[in-house]
C-alpha positions as CSV (number, residue, x, y, z in Angstrom):
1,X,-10.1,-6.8,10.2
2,X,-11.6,-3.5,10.1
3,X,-13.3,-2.3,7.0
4,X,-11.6,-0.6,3.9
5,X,-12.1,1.7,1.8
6,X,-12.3,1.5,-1.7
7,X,-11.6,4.2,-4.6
8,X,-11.5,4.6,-8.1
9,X,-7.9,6.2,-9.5
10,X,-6.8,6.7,-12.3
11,X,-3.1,6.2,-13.2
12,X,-0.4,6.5,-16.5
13,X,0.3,3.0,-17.6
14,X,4.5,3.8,-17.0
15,X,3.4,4.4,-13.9
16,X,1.1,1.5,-13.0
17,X,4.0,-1.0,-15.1
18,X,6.6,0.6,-12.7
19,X,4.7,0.2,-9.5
20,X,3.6,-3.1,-10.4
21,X,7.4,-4.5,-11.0
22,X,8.5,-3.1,-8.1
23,X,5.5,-4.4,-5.9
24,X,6.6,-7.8,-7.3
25,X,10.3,-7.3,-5.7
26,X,8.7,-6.7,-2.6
27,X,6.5,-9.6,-2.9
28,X,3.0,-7.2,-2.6
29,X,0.1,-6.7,-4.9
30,X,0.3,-3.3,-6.4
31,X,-2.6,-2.3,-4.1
32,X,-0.5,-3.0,-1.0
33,X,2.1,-1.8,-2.4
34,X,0.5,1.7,-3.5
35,X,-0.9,1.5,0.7
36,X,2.6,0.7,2.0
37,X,4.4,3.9,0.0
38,X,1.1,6.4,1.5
39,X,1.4,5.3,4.8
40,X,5.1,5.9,4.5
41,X,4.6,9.2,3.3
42,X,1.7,10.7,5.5
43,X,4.2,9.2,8.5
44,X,6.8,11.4,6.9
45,X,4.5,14.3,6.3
46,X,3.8,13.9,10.2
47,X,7.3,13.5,11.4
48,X,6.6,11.5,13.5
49,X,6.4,7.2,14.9
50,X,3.7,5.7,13.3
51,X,0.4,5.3,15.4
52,X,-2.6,3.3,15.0
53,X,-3.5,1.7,12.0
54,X,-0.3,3.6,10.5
55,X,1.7,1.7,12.6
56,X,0.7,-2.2,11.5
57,X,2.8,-3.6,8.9
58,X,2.2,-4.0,5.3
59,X,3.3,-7.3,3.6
60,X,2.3,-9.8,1.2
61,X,-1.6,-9.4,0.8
62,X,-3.3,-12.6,2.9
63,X,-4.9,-15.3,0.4
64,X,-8.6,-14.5,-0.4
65,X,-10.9,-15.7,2.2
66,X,-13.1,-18.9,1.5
């Protein structure tokens, strides 16, 4: 997996309880979930398919490795 990158932001906690409930629905962490909803929009901003690392799905994070 290639390597990520990893930032500091800072948030209103409405907004965090909000994206956290509705990353739970979609059975994500709130950091995939917060991933899956910019890749979605720079893909929008583009207009355009999805390409490279874009284009991979986001799901459920994998389990922590050993």
């Amino acid at each position: 997996m290639a390597e990520r990158k990893s930032f500091l932001l800072r948030m209103d906690p409405a907004l965090w309880d909000e994206l956290e409930t509705w990353a739970q629905e979609e059975l994500r962490s709130v950091n995939g979930q917060m991933e899956y909803l910019l890749r979605q929009a720079v893909v929008r901003r583009k207009g355009q398919a999805p390409t490279g690392n874009l284009a991979r799905p986001i799901g459920p994070d994998p389990p922590p490795a050993k």
